[in-house]
C-alpha positions in Angstrom: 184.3 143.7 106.1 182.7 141.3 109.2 180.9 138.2 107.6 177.4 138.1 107.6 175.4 135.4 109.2 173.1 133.3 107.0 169.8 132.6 108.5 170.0 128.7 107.5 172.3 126.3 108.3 174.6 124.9 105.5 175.4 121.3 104.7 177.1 119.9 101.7 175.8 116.2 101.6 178.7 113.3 101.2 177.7 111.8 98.1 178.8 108.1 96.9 180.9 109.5 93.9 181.9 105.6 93.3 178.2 104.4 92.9 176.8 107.6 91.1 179.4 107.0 88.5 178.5 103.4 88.4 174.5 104.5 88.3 175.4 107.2 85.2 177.0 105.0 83.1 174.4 102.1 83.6 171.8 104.7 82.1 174.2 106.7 79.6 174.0 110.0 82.1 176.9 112.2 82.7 177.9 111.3 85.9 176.9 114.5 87.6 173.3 113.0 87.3 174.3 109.5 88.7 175.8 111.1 91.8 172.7 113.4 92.1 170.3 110.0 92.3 172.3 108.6 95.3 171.6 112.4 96.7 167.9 111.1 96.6 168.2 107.6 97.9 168.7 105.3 94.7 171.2 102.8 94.9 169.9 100.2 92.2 170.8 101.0 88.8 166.7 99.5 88.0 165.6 101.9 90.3 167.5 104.5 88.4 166.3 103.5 85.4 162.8 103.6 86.6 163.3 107.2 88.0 164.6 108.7 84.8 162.4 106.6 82.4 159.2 106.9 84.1 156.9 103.9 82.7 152.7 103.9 82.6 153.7 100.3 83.6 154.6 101.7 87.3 150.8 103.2 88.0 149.3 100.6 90.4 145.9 99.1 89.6 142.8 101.3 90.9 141.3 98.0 91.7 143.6 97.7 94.7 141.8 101.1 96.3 139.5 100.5 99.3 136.1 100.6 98.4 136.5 100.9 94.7 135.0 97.7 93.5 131.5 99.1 95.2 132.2 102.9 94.4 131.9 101.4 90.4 129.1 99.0 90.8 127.4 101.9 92.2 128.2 104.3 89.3 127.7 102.0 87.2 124.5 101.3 88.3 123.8 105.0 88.5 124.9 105.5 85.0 122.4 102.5 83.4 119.6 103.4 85.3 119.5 107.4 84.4 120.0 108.5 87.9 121.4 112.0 88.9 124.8 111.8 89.7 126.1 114.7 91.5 129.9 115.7 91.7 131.1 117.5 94.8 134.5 118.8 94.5 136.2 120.8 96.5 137.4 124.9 96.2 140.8 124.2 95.9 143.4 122.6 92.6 142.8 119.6 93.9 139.1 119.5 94.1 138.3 121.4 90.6 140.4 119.6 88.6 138.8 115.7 89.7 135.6 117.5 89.4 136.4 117.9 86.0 137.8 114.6 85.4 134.5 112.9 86.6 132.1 115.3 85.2 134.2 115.1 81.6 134.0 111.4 82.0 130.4 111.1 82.8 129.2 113.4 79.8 131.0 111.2 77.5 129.3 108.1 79.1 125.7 110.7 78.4 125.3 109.8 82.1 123.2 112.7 83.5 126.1 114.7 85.7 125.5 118.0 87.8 128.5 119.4 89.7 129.3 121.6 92.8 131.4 123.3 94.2 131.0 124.6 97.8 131.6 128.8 98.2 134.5 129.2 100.7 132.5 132.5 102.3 129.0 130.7 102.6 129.5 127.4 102.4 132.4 126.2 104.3 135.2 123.5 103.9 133.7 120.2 102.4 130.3 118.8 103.2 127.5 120.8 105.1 124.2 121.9 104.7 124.9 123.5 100.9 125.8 119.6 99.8 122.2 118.6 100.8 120.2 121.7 99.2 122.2 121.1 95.9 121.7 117.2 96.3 117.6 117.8 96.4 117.5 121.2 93.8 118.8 118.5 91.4 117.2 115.3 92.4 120.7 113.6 92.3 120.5 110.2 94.3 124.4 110.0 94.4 126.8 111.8 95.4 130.3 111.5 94.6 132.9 113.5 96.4 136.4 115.1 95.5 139.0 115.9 97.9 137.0 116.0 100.7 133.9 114.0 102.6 136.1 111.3 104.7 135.4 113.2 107.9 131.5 114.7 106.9 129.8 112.2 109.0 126.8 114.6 110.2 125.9 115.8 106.3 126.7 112.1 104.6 124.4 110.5 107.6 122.1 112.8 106.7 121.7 112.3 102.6 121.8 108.4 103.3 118.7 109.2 105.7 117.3 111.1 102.5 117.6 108.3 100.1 120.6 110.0 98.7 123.6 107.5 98.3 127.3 108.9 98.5 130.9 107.7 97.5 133.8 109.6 98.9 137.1 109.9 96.9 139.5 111.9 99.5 143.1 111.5 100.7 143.2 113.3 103.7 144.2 111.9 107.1 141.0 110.0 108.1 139.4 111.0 111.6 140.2 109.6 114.7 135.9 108.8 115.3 133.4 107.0 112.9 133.6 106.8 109.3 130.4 108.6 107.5 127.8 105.4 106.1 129.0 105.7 102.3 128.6 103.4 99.9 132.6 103.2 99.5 135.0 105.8 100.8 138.2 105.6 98.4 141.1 107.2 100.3 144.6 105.7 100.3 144.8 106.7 103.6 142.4 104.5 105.7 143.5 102.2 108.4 142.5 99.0 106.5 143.7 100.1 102.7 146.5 97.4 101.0 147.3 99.9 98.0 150.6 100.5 97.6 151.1 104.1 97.9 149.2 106.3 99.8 150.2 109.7 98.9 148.2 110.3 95.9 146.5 114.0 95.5 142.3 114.7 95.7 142.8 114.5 91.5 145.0 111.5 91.3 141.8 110.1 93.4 139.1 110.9 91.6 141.2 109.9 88.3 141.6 106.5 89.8 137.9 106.3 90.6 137.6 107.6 86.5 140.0 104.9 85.8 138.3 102.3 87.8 135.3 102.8 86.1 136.3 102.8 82.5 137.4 99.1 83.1 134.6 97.9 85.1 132.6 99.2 81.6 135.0 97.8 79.4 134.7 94.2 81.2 138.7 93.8 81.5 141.7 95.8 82.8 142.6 97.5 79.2 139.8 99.7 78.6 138.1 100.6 75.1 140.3 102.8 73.0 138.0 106.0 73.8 138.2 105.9 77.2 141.8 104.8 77.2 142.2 108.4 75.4 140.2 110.0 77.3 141.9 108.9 80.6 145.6 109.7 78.9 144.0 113.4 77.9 142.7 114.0 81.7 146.4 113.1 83.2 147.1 116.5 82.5 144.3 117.6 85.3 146.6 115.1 87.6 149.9 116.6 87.1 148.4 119.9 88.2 146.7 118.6 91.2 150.1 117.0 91.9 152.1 119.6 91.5 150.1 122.1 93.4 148.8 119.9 96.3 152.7 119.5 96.9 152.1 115.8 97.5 155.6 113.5 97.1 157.0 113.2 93.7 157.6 109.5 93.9 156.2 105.8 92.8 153.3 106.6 90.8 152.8 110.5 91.4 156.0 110.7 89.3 154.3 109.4 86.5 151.7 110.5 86.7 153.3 114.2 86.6 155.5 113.4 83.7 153.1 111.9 81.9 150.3 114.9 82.5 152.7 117.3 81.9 153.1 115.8 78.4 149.7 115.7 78.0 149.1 119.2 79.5 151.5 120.3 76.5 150.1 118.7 73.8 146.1 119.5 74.9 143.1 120.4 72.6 141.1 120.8 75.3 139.8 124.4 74.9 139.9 125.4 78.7 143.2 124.3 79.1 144.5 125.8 76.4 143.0 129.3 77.3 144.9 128.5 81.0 148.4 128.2 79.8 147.5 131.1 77.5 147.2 133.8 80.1 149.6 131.7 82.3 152.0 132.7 79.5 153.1 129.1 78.9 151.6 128.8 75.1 154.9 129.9 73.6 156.0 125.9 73.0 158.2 126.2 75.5 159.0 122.7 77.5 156.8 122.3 80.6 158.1 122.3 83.7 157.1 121.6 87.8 157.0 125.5 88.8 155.9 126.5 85.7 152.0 124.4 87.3 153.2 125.5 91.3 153.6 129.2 90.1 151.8 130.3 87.4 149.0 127.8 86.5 148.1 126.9 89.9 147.6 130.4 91.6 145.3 131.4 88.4 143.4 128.4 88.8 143.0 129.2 92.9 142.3 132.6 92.5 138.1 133.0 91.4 138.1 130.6 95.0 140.1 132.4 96.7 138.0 136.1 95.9 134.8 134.5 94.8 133.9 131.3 93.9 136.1 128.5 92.5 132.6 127.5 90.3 134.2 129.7 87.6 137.3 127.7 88.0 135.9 124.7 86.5 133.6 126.3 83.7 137.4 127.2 82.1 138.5 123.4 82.6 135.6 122.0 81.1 135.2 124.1 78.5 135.2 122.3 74.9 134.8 126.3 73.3 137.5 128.2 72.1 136.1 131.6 72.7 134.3 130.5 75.3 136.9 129.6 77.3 139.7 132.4 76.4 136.5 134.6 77.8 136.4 132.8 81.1 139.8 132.6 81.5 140.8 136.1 80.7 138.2 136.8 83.5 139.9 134.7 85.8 143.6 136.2 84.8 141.7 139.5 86.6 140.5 137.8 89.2 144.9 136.5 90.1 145.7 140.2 89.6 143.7 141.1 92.1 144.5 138.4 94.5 147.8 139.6 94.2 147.4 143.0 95.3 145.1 142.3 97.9 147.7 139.4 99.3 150.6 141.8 98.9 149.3 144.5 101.5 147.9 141.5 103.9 151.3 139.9 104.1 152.9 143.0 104.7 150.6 143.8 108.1 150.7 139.5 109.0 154.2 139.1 108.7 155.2 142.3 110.3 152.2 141.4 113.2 153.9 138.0 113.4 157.7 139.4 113.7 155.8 141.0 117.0 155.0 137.8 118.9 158.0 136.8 120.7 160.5 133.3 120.3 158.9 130.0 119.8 159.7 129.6 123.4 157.1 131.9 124.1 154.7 131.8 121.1 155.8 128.0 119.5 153.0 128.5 116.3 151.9 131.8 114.9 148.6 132.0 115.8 146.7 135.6 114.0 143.0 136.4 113.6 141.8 139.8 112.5 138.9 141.0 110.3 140.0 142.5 107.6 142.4 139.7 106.2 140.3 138.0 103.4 139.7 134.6 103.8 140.4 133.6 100.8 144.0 134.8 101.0 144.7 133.3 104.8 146.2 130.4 103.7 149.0 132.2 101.2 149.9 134.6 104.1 150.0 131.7 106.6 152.7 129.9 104.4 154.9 132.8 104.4 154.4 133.6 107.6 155.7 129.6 108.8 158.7 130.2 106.2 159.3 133.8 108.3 159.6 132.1 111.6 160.2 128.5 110.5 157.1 128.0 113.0 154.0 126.7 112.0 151.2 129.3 111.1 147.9 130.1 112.1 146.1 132.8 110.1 142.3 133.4 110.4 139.8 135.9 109.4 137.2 136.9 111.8 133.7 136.7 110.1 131.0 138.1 113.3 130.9 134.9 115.6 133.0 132.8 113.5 136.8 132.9 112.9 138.1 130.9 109.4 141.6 129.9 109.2 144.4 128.2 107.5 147.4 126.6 108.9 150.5 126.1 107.4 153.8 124.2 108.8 157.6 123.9 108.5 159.6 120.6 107.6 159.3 117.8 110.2 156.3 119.6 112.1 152.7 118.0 112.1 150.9 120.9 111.8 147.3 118.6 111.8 148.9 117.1 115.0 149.1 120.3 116.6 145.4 121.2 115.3 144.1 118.6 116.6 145.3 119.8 120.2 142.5 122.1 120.2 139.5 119.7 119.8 136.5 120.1 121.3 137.2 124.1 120.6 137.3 124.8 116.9 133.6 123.4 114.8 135.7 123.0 112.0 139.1 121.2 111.2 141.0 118.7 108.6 143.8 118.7 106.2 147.5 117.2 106.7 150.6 117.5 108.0 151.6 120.1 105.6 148.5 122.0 106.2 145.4 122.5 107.5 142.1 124.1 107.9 139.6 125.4 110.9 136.7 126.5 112.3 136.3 128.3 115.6 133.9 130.4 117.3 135.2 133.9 117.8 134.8 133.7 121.2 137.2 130.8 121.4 140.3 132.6 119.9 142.1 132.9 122.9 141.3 129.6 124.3 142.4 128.0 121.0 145.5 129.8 120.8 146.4 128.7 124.8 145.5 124.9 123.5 148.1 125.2 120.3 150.7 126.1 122.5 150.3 123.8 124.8 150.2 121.0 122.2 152.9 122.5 120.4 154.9 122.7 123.8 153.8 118.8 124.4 155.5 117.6 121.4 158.4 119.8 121.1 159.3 121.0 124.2 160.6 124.3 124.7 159.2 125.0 120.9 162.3 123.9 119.9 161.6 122.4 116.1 163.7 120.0 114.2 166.4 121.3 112.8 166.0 122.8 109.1 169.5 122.4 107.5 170.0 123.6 103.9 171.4 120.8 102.3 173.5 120.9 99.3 173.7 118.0 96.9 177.2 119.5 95.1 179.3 122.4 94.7 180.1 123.7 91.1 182.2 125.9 89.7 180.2 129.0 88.7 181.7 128.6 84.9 180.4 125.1 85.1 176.7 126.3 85.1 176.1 126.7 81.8 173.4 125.4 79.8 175.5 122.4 78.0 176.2 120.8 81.7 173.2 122.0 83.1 170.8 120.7 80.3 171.7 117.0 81.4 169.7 117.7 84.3 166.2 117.7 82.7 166.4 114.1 83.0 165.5 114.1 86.9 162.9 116.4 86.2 159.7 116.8 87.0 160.7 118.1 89.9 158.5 118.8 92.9 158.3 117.5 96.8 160.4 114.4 97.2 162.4 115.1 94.3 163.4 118.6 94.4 165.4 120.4 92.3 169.0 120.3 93.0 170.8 122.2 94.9 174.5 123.5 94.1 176.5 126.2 95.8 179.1 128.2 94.2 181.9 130.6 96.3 183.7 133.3 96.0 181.5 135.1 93.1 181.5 138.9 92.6 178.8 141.1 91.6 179.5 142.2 87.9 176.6 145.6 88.6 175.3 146.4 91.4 172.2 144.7 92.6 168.4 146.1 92.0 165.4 145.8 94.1 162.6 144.5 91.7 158.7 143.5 91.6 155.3 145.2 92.2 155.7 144.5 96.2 159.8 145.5 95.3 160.6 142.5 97.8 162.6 140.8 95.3 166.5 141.2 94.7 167.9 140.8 90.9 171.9 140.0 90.8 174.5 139.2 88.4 177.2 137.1 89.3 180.6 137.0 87.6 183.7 134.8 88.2 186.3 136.3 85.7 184.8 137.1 82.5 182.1 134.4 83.0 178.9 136.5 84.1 175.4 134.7 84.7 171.8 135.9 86.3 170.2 135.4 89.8 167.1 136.4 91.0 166.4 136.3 95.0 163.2 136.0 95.7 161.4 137.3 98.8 165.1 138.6 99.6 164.9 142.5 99.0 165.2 143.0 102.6 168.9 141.2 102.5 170.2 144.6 99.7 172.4 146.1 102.0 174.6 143.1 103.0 175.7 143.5 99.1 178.9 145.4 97.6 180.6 145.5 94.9 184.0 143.4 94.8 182.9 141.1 98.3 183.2 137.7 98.2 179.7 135.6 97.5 179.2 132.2 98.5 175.7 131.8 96.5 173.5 128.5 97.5 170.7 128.0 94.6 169.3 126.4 92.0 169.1 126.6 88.6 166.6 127.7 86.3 164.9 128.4 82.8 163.5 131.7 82.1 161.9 132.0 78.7 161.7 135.7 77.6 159.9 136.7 73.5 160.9 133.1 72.4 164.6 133.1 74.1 165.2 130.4 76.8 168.2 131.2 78.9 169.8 129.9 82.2 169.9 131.8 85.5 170.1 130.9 89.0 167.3 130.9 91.7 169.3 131.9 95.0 168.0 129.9 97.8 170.5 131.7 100.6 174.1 133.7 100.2 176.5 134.7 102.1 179.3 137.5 102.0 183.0 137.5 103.8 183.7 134.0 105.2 181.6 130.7 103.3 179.2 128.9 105.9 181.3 125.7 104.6 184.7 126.5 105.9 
């Protein structure tokens, strides 16, 4: 048989075996692990150290935000004097869960807290009119935004001119234009800002704001024992804003998700114990990254995505056992819905996209129609970029509006390329990763002739960077196991900047033959076997590769490896990332 041509490009990384045996035996790891940490850039054996013992000493003092020192006077102030504080997060992971951080906070503090989240189908991305209604309906006289609000300049102008103060906590990209007149705008990410590391997530925001002001009541950095629990309890809210906003798993963010996944294990909070119950993760079972990226996350996304993300955050802040399995059974619904719905969409997007042509002629995806739910635009658009390795533009066409969500591929700016198109589109923020807009129906065409050109302008041709598939080692398929492989648990939690590792494995067999599998049956199930050593893969998103497999072919398998807990039994398998049959990629 010919050999079959992977669709990625294969690279087994040079790793300094003489320092990664020097870094394991500094920290008492086997030295597969001290060869994988040079994989990821550490050299120092402190460094290592510091990456496998993660240390609350390593979080970086909220003080050192810009704008935090008057975002807590302000509270503060707020809080004494009885005003209304109102809490504006956004619809997304990111937003709901530092909603619920502040609003949890202030209730303690019996400050008098409303919250709001904006409905993606009537309200729109971020500020806008709805923020001013709700600010008046209550009578709040601050405002304090989540994940969103450092590019609302028109609605924040407009609540100072009404009396109505506002702090922004954000941590996207700030605009190129004016800042709106807020009391304090904490965001990592402006020009002038001295702290440390500016990747932090919407949640890890509003936490630090949280944080902030627990000491500024307190009267010294250590905060009173209450609140110091209280903020420990909430850094499980931050590890799944971290883990589902996708932001870099390093400096604090890592500590913050080891920490909150500890946390998030251990709750007594009622709404997050009704989560990981219809998640399936209440079993006792260690938690892990993709168990928040994959099963928490989309359940908490899913009342936005179809309806309104309001019922999101009535499960996270409820205190009631009953109350909350109620709401979040509902939501559970709500997800299996949202996956049926985004099933038949991808199907007509992705084959729509596989329509348009090379990059050369169509550099981004750019696809509008009206009967793609809006809500869903932004899952399709992320497969769709992973399709093409292009970035994606999928919209929904609402009358004289069109609502969409972009989505790129390593090493493209897909807000650089957005931002191409203004002056067009009413509407548009997010970050290099991804992105959201507004443009007038009318407009489509002229949009999608400004992308290309923009896309063109910075990569000419459309020719991207290139996307190798790197491989940190290859193992002998009877050395996965779960003795060896349970060593690795100590570079977890794994996520962006720190992903899992990658191994690759050749000349396998298939010990049955292959099955198609899931509800869209886009998913392949294999079993390996190298002698009389047999172990599981699954292939995700892969059913369409079934034919390239037969029974007693060489397979060169690149993947990772993985936990799958099934009635109480946790057993290895592998997670292929790409395969290859006949002749390895590496030869």
């Amino acid at each position: 048989m010919s050999s079959v041509t992977t669709s990625q490009n294969w690279k087994l990384r040079e790793l300094d075996t003489a320092l990664g045996d020097e870094l394991a035996r500094g920290t008492g790891q086997p030295p597969l692990v001290g060869r994988l940490l040079t994989a990821r850039g550490i050299e120092r054996l402190e460094a290592a150290q510091t990456h496998l013992q993660p240390n609350f000493a390593g979080l970086h003092d909220p003080g050192t935000l810009p704008g935090m020192e008057a975002a807590t006077a302000r509270l503060a102030q707020a809080i004494e004097d009885g005003e209304t504080i109102l809490i504006h997060g956004d619809y997304d992971v990111d937003g709901a869960t530092g909603t619920t951080i502040l609003v949890r906070l202030l209730r303690l503090l019996d400050a008098n807290v409303v919250w709001h989240i904006p409905n993606r189908f009537t309200d729109g991305y971020a500020f806008g009119d709805h923020s001013i209604r709700k600010a008046q309906e209550t009578g709040a006289t601050l405002v304090i935004s989540v994940d969103n609000g450092t590019s609302s300049l028109e609605t924040i102008t407009e609540l100072k001119e009404l009396g109505i103060d506002t702090i922004v906590t954000d941590h996207h990209e700030p605009p190129t234009g004016d800042l709106p007149p807020a009391v304090a705008i904490v965001n990592p990410k402006l020009p002038d800002s001295e702290y440390p590391f500016r990747e932090l997530c919407g949640g890890a925001v509003a936490f630090k704001l949280a944080w902030g002001l627990c000491q500024r009541i307190s009267g010294a950095e250590r905060v009173r024992p209450e609140l110091a629990d209280f903020l420990r309890d909430s850094m499980a809210y931050v590890a799944i804003a971290t883990f589902c906003d996708v932001v870099p798993l390093e400096d604090e963010n890592r500590i913050l998700a080891h920490f909150g996944l500890r946390s998030l294990a251990g709750t007594n909070i009622a709404g997050l114990r009704a989560l990981l119950e219809v998640s399936g993760l209440d079993d006792g079972r260690k938690l892990r990254g993709d168990h928040i990226g994959f099963q928490v996350g989309p359940r908490i996304n899913a009342p936005g995505r179809l309806e309104t993300s309001a019922k999101t955050v009535e499960v996270l802040l409820s205190d009631d056992k009953d109350e909350a399995r109620r709401l979040a059974r509902a939501m559970e619904e709500l997800n299996r819905t949202r996956k049926e719905m985004q099933t038949a969409i991808s199907q007509e997007v992705v084959e729509l996209a596989g329509e348009l042509g090379p990059a050369s002629e169509a550099p981004v995806a750019f696809l509008a129609r009206e009967s793609w739910h809006q809500g869903l635009v932004g899952i399709v658009a992320a497969r769709v970029a992973e399709t093409l390795n292009r970035p994606s533009f999928i919209a929904h066409i609402e009358g004289d509006e069109t609502v969409g969500s972009v989505r790129s591929v390593p090493g493209v700016d897909a807000l650089e390329i957005l931002r191409g198109a203004e002056g067009i589109y009413t509407k548009g923020g997010g970050h290099a990763a991804a992105a959201g807009f507004t443009v007038p129906t009318e407009k489509i065409d002229e949009m999608r002739a400004a992308l290309y050109a923009k896309t063109f302008e910075l990569y000419p041709g459309g020719v991207f960077p290139e996307r190798p598939l790197w491989i940190d080692a290859e193992l002998d398929i009877t050395e996965v196991n779960s003795e060896n492989i349970l060593c690795l648990d100590a570079l977890e939690p794994y996520g962006q900047g720190n992903e899992a590792p990658v191994f690759v494995s050749r000349d396998l067999r298939l010990a049955e033959p292959p099955r198609i599998i899931g509800a869209d049956k886009t998913h392949l199930m294999l079993k390996f076997r190298s002698g009389s050593y047999t172990i599981k893969a699954m292939a995700f998103g892969m059913a369409h590769r079934f034919d390239e497999l037969e029974m007693g072919q060489p397979i060169h398998a690149v993947y990772r490896h993985s936990w799958n807990t099934f009635r109480g039994q946790t057993n290895l398998e592998l997670q292929l990332i790409d395969f290859a049959c006949g002749t390895c990629p590496l030869d």
